[in-house]
C-alpha positions in Angstrom: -12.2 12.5 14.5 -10.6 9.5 12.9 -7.2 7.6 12.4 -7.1 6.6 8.6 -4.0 4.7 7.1 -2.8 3.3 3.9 -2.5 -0.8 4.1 -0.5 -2.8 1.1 -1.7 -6.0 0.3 0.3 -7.7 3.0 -1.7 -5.8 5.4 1.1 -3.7 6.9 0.8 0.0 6.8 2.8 2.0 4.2 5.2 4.3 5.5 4.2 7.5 6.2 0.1 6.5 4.9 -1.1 7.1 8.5 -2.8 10.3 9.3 -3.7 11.5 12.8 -7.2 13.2 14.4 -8.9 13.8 11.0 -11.8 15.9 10.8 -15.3 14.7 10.0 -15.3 17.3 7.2 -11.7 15.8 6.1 -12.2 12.1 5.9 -12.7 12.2 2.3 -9.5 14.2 1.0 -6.8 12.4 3.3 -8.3 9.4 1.9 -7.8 10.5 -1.4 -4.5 11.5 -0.5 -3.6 8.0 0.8 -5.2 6.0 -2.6 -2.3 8.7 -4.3 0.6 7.3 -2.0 -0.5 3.7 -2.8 0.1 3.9 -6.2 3.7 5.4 -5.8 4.1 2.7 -3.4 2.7 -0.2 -5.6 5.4 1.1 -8.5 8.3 0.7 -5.5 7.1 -2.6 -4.5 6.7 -4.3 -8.1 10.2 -2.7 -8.8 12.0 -4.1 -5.4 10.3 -7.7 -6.2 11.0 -8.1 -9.9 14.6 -6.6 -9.2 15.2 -9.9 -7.3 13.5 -12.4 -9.4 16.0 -11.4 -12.1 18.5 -12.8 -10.0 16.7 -15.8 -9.1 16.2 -19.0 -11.3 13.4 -21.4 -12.1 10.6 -21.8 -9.7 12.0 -19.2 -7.1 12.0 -16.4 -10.0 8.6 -17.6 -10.9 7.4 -16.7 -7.3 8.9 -13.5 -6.8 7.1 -12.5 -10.3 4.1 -13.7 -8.9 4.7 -11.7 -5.9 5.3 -8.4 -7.5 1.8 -8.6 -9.5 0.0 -8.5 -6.2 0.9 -5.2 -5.3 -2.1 -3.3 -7.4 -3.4 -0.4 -5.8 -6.8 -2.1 -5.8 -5.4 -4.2 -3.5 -4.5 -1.6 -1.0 -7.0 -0.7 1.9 -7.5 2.7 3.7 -8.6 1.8 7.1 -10.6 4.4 8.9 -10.9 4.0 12.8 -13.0 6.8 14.9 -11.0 8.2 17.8 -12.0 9.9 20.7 
């Protein structure tokens, strides 16, 4: 059995990406299931980030652009912990 869950690039877990005492035989399709939710959750994050920088100016903009390319869905980790 295993808890897996969904981590953005920050580290913290996405909401609702964790999935509870998962089968042996089941490890592979939640994980799937998890990569699907990080790339709705990627879009939200860009979108939340570059919302802002277009009300920021100069180098403040610049760093919330910055920001928002980060969130990739390579760059989110499923994290797969055996349980008991």
């Amino acid at each position: 059995m295993y808890e897996i869950r969904l981590t953005d690039p920050n580290g913290y877990t996405v909401p609702t990406a964790v999935r509870y005492r998962v089968a042996d035989d089941q490890r592979e399709a939640t994980e799937k299931e998890l990569r699907g939710l990080a790339t709705e959750d990627a879009e939200q994050q860009r979108a939340v980030l570059l919302n802002n920088a277009d009300g920021l100016t100069g180098i403040n903009a610049e760093n919330a652009r910055a920001a928002a390319s980060q969130f990739r869905i390579t760059n989110y980790k499923i994290q797969a912990t055996p349980v008991g």
